[in-house]
N, C-alpha and C positions, 0 to 999 in steps of 0.2 A: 639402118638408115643413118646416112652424115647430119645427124643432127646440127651440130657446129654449124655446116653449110648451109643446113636450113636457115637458122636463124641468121645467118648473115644474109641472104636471099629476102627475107622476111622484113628484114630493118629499111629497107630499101625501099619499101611502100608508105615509110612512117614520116617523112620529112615535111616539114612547117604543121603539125598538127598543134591541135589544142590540147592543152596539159591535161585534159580530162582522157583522153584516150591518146597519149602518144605513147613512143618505145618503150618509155619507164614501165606505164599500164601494161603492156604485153609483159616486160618481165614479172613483173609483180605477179601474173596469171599463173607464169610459166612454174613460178618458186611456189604460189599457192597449191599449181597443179600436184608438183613433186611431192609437195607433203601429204596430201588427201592420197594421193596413190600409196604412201608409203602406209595408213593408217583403212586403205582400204580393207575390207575383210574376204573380199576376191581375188583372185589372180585379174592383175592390169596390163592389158597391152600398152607400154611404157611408150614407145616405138608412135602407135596412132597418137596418143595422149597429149604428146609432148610435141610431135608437129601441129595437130589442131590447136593448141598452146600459144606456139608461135605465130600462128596464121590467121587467127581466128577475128583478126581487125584489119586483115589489110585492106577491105575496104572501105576502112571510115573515112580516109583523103577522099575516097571519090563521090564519098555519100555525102560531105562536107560540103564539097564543092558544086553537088546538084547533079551531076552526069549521070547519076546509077538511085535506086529508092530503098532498097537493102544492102545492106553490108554485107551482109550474111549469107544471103543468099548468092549474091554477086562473089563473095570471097570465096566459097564452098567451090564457084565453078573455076573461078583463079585458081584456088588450091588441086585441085585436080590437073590441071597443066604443068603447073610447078614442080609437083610431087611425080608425072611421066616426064616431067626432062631429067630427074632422078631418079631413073628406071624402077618408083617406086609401083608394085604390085599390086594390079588395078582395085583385090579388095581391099589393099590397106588403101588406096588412095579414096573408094568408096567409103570407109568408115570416118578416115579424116573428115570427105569432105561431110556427114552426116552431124558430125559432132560440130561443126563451122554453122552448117546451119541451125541447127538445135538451138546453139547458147543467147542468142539474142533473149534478152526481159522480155521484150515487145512480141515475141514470133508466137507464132498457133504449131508448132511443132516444138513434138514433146520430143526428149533425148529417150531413143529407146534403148542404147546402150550403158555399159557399168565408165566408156570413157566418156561416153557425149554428158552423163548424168555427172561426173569429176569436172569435166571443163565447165558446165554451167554454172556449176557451183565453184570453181574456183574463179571466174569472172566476177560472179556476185558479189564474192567475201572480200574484191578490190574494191564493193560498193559499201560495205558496212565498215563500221567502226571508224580508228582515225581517218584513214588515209579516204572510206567515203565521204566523209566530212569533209577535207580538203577538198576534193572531187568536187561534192555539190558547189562548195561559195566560190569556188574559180570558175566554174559554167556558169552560177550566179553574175558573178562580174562580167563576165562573156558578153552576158545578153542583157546588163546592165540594169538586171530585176532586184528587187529589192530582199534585203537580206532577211528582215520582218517587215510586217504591214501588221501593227494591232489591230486595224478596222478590216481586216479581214484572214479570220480564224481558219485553219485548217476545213473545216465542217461548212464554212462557208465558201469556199475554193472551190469551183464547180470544174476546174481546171485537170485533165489527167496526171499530172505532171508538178503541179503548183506553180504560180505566179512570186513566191516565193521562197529564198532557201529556206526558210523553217519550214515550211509547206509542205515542200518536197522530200524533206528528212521524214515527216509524217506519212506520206503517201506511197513512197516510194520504198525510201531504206529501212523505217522500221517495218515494212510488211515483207522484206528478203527474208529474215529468218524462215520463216514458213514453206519458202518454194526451195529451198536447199530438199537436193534428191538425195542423197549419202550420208550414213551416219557421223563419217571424219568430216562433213561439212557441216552437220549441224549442230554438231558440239563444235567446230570454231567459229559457226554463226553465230550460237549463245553467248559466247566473250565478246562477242563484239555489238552483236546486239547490247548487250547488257551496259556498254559503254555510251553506246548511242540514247540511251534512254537516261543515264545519269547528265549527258550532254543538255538533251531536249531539258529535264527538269530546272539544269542552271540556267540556262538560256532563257527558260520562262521568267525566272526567279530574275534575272536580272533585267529584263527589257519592259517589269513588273513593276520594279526597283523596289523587291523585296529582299535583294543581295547587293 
């Protein structure tokens, strides 16, 4: 498979997005991918991996913009076109598109492969540590919520999501470590987890003004 060609194909669905999910985010998946693969203790179909990799957000423009209600879903049946005008071979275009649907946080399907279970975890590990931190307070600013709210504690946040980015860091990014399927994922969820959690303590510590 012209990988190269993919991912030039793939960039092409990324244009005016939000810094939470644009081109960077897909690279960043792609690079995460390639490491969990290389640390897998399986043999990886490198090939599926690395195109559901590239592919696996093309439709957050459209989900942004309201026209479609899954990315995932919707990107899974994209991806299946894309990958037969590259005479790719209907079961790889099958597992592709299996691992697109799988990797959504939000989805009730579970990755029942060793690459759909690589790519959800290589999505995730964009959600933890620094770079999910960044992540969260630029959506934070997005939707113009607040960054804390001391009058309203994680525990009182009846919100899926949180109403705020510390909220959200609570609800969301420290409970990734847990849903990592792969060993190479969750030993690099634990470093980052572990980062995220010295984060939350200053950030207490200072909005406390006990730092």
């Amino acid at each position: 498979m012209d990988q190269t060609a993919l991912r030039d194909r793939a960039r092409t669905y990324f244009g005016g997005l939000s810094p939470t999910h644009d081109w960077h985010h897909v690279q960043r998946v792609v690079a995460n991918a390639e490491r969990l693969a290389e640390d897998a203790e399986q043999p990886v179909d490198e090939d599926v991996l690395l195109a559901a990799a590239w592919l696996h957000d093309i439709g957050r423009k459209r989900e942004a913009q309201g026209d479609i209600d899954c990315h995932a879903e919707w990107g899974a049946a994209e991806a299946r076109d894309i990958l037969a005008e590259f005479e790719v071979p209907e079961a790889t275009r099958d597992a592709v598109a299996h691992c697109i649907r799988a990797h959504r946080f939000s989805n009730d399907v579970e990755p029942a492969s060793l690459e759909a279970r690589l790519l959800s975890d290589a999505d995730n590990l964009d959600a933890i540590g620094a770079v999910g931190l960044a992540r969260t307070f630029a959506h934070t600013g997005e939707l113009a919520q607040p960054i804390h709210d001391p009058d309203l504690s994680p525990e009182q946040d009846d919100s899926a999501a949180g109403q705020t980015a510390l909220n959200h860091v609570h609800k969301k990014l420290l409970e990734l470590e847990s849903r990592m399927y792969t060993d190479a994922g969750k030993t690099a969820a634990a470093d980052r987890h572990d980062f995220l959690e010295t984060f939350v303590d200053r950030f207490e510590a200072e909005v406390a003004g006990e730092r």
